[in-house]
C-alpha positions in Angstrom: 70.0 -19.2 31.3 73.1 -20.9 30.9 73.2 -21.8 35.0 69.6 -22.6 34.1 70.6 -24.9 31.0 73.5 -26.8 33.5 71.1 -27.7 36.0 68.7 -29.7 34.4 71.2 -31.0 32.1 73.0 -32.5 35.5 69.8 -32.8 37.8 67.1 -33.6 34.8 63.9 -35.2 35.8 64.7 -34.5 39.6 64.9 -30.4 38.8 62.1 -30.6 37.1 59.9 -32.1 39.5 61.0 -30.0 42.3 60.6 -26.9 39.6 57.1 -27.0 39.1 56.1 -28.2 42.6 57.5 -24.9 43.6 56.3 -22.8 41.2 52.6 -24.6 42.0 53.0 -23.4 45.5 53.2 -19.9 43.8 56.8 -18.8 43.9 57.7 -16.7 41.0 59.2 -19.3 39.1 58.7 -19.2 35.2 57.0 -23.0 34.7 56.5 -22.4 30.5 60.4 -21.6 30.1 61.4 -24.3 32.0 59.2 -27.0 30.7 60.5 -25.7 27.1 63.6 -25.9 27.9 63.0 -29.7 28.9 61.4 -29.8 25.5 64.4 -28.7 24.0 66.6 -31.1 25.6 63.7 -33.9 24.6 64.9 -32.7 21.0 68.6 -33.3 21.3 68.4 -36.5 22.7 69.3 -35.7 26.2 66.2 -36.5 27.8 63.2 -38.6 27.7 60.2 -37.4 26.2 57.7 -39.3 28.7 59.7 -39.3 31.8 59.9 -35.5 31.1 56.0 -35.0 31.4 55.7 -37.8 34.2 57.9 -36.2 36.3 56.8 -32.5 35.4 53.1 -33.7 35.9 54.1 -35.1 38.9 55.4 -32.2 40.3 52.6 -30.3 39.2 50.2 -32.4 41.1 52.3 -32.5 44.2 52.6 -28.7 44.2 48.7 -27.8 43.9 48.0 -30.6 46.1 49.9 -29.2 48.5 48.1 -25.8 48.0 45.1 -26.9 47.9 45.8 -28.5 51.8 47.8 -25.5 53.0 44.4 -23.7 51.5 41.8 -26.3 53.5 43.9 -25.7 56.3 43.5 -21.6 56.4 40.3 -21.9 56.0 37.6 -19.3 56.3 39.2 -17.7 59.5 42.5 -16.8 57.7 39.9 -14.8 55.4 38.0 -13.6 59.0 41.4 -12.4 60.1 43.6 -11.1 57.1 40.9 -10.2 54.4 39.9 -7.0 55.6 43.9 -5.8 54.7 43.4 -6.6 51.4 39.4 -5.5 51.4 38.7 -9.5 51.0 35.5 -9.2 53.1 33.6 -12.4 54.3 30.4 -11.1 52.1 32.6 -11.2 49.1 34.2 -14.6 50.1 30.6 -15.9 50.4 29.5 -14.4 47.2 33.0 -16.0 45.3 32.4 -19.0 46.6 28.9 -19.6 46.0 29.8 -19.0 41.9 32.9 -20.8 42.2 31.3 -23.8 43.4 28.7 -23.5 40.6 31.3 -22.5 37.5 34.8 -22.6 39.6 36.0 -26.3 38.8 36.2 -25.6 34.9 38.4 -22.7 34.9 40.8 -24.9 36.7 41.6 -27.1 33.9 42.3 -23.3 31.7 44.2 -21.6 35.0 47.6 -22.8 34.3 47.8 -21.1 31.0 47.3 -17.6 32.5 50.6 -16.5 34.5 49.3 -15.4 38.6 45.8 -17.3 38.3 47.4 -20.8 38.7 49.6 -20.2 41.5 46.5 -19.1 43.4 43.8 -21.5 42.0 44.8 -24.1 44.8 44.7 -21.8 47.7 41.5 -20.8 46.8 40.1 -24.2 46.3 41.2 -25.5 50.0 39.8 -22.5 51.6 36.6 -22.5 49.9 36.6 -26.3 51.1 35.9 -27.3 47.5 35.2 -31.2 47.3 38.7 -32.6 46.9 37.1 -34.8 44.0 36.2 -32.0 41.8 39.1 -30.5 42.3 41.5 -33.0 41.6 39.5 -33.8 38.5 39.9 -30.8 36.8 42.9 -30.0 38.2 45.2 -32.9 37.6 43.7 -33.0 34.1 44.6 -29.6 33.5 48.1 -29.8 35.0 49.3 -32.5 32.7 47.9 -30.9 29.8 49.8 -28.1 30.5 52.9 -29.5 31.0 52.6 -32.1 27.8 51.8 -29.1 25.7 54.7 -26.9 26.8 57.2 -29.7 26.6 56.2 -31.2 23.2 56.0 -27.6 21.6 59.4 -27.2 23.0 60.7 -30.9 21.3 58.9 -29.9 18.4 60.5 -26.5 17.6 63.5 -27.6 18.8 66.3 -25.1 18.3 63.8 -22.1 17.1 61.9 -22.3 20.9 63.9 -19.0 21.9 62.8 -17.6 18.6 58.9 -18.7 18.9 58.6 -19.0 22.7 57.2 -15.5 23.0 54.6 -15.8 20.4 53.5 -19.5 21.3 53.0 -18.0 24.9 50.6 -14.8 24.0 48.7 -17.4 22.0 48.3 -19.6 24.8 47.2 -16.7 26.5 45.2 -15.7 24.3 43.4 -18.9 24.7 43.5 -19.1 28.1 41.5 -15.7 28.3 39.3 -16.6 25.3 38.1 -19.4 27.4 37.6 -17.8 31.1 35.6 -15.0 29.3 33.9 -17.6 27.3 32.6 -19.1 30.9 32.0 -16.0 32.3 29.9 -15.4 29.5 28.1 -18.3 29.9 27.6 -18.0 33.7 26.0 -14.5 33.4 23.6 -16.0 30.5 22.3 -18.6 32.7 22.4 -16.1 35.6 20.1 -13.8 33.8 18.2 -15.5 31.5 14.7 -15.4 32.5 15.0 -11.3 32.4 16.7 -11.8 28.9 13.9 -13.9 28.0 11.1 -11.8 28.9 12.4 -8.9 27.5 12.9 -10.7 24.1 9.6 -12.9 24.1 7.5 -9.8 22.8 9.6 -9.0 20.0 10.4 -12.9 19.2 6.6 -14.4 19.4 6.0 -14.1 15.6 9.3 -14.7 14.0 9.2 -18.2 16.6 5.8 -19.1 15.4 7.1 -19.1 12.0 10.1 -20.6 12.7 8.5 -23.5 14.6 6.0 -23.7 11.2 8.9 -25.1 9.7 9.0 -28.3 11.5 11.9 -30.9 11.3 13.8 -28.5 9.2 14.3 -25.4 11.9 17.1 -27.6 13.1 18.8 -27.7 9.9 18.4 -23.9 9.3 19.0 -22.9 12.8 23.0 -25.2 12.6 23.5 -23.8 9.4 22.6 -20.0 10.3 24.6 -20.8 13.3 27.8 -22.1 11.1 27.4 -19.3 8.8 27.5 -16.6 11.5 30.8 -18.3 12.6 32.2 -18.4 9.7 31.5 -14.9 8.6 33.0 -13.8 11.9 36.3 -15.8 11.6 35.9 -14.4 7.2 36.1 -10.3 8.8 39.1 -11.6 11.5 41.2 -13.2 8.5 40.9 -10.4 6.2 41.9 -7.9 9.0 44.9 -9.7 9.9 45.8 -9.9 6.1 45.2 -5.9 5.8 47.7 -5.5 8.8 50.2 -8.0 7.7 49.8 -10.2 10.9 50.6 -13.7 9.0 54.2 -13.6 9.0 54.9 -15.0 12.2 52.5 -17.8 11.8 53.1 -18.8 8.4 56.8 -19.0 9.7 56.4 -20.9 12.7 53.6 -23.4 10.9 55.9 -24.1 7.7 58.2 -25.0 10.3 56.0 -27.1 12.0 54.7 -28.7 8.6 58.3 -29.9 7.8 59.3 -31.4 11.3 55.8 -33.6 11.6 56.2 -34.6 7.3 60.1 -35.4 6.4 61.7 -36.2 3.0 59.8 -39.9 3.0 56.2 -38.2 3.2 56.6 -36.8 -0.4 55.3 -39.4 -2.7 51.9 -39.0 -0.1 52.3 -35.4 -0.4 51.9 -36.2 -4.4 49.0 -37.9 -3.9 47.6 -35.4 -1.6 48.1 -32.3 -3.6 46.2 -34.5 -6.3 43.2 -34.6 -4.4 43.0 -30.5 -4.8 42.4 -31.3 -8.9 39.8 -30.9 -11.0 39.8 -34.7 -11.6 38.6 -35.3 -8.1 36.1 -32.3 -8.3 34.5 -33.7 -11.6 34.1 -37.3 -10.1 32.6 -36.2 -7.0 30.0 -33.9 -8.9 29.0 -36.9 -11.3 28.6 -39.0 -8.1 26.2 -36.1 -6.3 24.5 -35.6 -9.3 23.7 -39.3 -9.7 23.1 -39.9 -6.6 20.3 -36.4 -6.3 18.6 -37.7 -9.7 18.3 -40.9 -7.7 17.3 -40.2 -4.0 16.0 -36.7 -4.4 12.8 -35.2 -4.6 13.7 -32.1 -5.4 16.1 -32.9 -8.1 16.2 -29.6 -10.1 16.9 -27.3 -7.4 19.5 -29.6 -5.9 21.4 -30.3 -9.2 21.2 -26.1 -9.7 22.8 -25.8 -6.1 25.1 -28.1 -6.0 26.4 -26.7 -9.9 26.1 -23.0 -8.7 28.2 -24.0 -5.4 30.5 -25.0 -7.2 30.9 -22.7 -9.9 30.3 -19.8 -7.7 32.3 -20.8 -5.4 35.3 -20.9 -8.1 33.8 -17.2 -9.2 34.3 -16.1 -5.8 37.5 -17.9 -5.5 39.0 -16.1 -8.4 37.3 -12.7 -7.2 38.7 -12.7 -3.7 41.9 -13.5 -5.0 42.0 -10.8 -7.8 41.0 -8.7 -4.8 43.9 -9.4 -2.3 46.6 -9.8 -4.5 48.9 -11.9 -2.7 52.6 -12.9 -4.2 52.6 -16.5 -2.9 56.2 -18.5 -1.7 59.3 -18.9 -3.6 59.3 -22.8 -4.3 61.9 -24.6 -6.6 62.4 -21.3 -7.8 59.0 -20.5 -9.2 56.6 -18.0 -7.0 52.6 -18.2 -7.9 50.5 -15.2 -7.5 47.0 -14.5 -6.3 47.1 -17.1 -3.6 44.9 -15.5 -1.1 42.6 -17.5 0.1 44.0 -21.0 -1.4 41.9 -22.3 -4.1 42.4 -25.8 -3.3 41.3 -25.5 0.0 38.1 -23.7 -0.3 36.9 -25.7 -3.4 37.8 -29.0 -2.1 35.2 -27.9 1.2 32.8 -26.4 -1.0 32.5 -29.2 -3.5 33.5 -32.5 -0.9 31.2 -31.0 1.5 28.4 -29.4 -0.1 28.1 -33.1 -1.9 28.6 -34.7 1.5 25.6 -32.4 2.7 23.2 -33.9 0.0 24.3 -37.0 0.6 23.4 -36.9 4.1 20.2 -35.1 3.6 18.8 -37.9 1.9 20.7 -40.9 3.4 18.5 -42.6 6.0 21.4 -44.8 7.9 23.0 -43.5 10.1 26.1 -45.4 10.0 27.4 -44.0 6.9 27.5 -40.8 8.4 30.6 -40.7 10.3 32.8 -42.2 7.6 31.6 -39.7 4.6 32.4 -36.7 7.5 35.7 -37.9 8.3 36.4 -38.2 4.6 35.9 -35.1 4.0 37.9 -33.4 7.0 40.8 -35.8 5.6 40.5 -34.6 2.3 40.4 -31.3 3.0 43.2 -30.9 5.4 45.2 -33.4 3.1 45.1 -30.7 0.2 45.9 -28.2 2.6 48.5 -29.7 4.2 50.6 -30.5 0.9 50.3 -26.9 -0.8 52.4 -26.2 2.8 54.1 -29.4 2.4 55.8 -28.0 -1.2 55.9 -24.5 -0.1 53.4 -23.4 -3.1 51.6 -21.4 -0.5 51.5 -19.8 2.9 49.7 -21.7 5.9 47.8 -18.5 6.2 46.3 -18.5 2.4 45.0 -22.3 2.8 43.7 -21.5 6.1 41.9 -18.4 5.0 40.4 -20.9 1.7 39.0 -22.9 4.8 37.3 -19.9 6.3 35.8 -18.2 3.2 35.0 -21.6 2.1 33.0 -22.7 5.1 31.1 -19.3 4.7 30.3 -20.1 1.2 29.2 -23.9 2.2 27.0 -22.8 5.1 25.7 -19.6 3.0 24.1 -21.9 0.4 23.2 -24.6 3.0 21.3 -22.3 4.8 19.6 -20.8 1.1 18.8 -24.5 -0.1 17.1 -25.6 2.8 14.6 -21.9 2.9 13.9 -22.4 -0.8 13.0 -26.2 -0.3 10.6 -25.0 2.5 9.1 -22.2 0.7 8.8 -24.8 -2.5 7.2 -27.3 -0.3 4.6 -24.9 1.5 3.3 -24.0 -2.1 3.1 -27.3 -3.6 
């Protein structure tokens, strides 16, 4: 690594360029290490953060450009020829083709996180005779997202890349397969739907006549069943990486993070921000919903007892969970709080900022006050998260498991309010 350090300290953007046209041409050359290490020298100053990504996207582009043609050029007789060896038969290279034409392009922009797939993705492409459009689309998108990913993690983490490089990479992998299996999944829905369809119809016919009784509302039920299913999947993933201790690598590498992206000069907003995880803000906020429900709603009592029992359940269940788990937080200043899993801060401020944001919504008819009262909330919320990191008060993995059991909570009683209101409307 040292040789490896020398070179592109002397040759730079030129090494790089030729370094990832190579490796795009599918030599065994290890593209994430070496764009890391260009993020690393980004970090101490010794190269340019944007001429690092030009002229790694560049070569990037040049290489599976050049794939893709050597591939076009192949063509179906180097399959005809060759294939057979490798039991590549021209059924199979009809069959490939046909979905890779269909589903192909979108697994192009995903291919250069998964080591062997993107070497080859090119190849394919020209011998399949692709439409060079499609391909470049995807493709040169993908490429220098790839590459400015790689290189700013590597100027971000600066010195500790050797120490994180490993993990960031089985993440990115992780990804990477998450999404290919994600379209495969969606290819074989599409592909066998109408069977899945019939098969389901008989046993779906009276729950969908009831659900379609409900009118305008069966969208609001079927997001917020949808969101709560989510939610309560991600709520059984955190708790099993808390029971096998899987946070420590993360919290590391995202206090780390936190502190590089907010220096010294952010603490006076960090103040502000960690205010915005206080009661004070919770008590306005409820006044405001409640006045604004007494005014707007018609169904003021059962609103005012959801938004109240949101809340104070959702500090019950707060205080429960936490009880439960047990969790010594960070040492900070000297002082280490207890019981800090999931974060309290973060799961009431999206309980309270969003179930109110929800009623606000529900009976708001413009529409352009939406998107401002959503962003508000996300900001608030990942403000208060972001400054119990900030201080070191708690882990990255306690405020991000308050998100999770609070968006559980949110949806939960989303989902209840909106059945109750139709079942109170429907005997009225």
């Amino acid at each position: 690594m040292n040789l490896f350090a020398t070179l592109l300290e002397h040759y730079g953007y030129i090494l790089i360029f030729l370094f990832l046209t190579l490796e795009m041409l599918a030599l065994p050359l290890p593209g994430e290490m070496m764009m890391s290490y260009t993020g690393l020298f980004v970090y101490e100053a010794k190269l340019n953060w944007l001429l690092s990504i030009v002229s790694a996207g560049a070569g990037a582009l040049t290489g599976v450009t050049l794939s893709y043609a050597i591939g076009y050029r192949l063509g179906r007789p180097f399959i005809t020829r060759y294939g057979r060896r490798v039991h590549f038969t021209e059924e199979r290279m009809d069959k490939l083709t046909g979905w890779f034409e269909k589903y192909g392009e979108k697994l192009l922009f995903i291919a250069y996180f998964i080591p062997g797939v993107r070497h080859v993705t090119g190849y394919f492409c020209g011998i399949t005779r692709m439409p060079y459009g499609r391909y470049a689309l995807y493709a040169y998108s993908g490429a220098f997202f790839w590459v400015s990913l790689f290189i700013s993690l590597g100027k971000v983490l600066g010195p500790k890349w050797e120490q994180y490089h490993s993990t960031v990479n089985r993440y990115m992998l992780v990804f990477a397969v998450a999404s290919a299996l994600l379209t495969v999944i969606i290819y074989l829905i599409r592909k066998y739907k109408r069977r899945a369809a019939e098969s389901l119809l008989r046993l779906l016919t009276q729950g969908v006549y009831r659900f379609n009784s409900f009118g305008k509302v069966r969208f609001l039920l079927l997001a917020s069943f949808a969101v709560f299913v989510l939610f309560f999947s991600l709520m059984l993933g955190v708790i099993q990486d808390f029971l096998a201790h899987e946070y420590g690598q993360f919290d590391e590498i995202t206090f780390y993070l936190v502190s590089v992206a907010f220096g010294p000069e952010w603490q006076s907003r960090m103040n502000s921000f960690a205010t915005l995880g206080t009661p004070k803000l919770y008590v306005l906020v409820f006044v405001l919903a409640a006045v604004w429900i007494l005014l707007h709603s018609r169904e003021r009592k059962l609103d005012l007892f959801f938004l109240a029992w949101v809340i104070a359940g959702g500090e019950l269940f707060n205080e429960g969970l936490r009880l439960l788990f047990h969790r010594p937080g960070p040492v900070s200043a000297g002082v280490r709080l207890f019981d800090t899993f999931p974060s309290k801060e973060s799961l009431i401020s999206l309980t309270v900022c969003g179930f109110s944001a929800y009623l606000l919504l529900r009976h708001y008819r413009y529409r352009l006050i939406r998107v401002p009262i959503v962003f508000g909330v996300i900001f608030v919320c990942l403000a208060v998260g972001v400054s119990r990191i900030y201080f070191k008060v708690q882990y990255p993995s306690d405020v991000f498991a308050g998100y999770v059991f609070g968006g559980a909570w949110l949806s939960l009683h989303v989902l209840l309010l909106e059945i109750l209101r139709k079942f109170k409307s429907n005997t009225q």
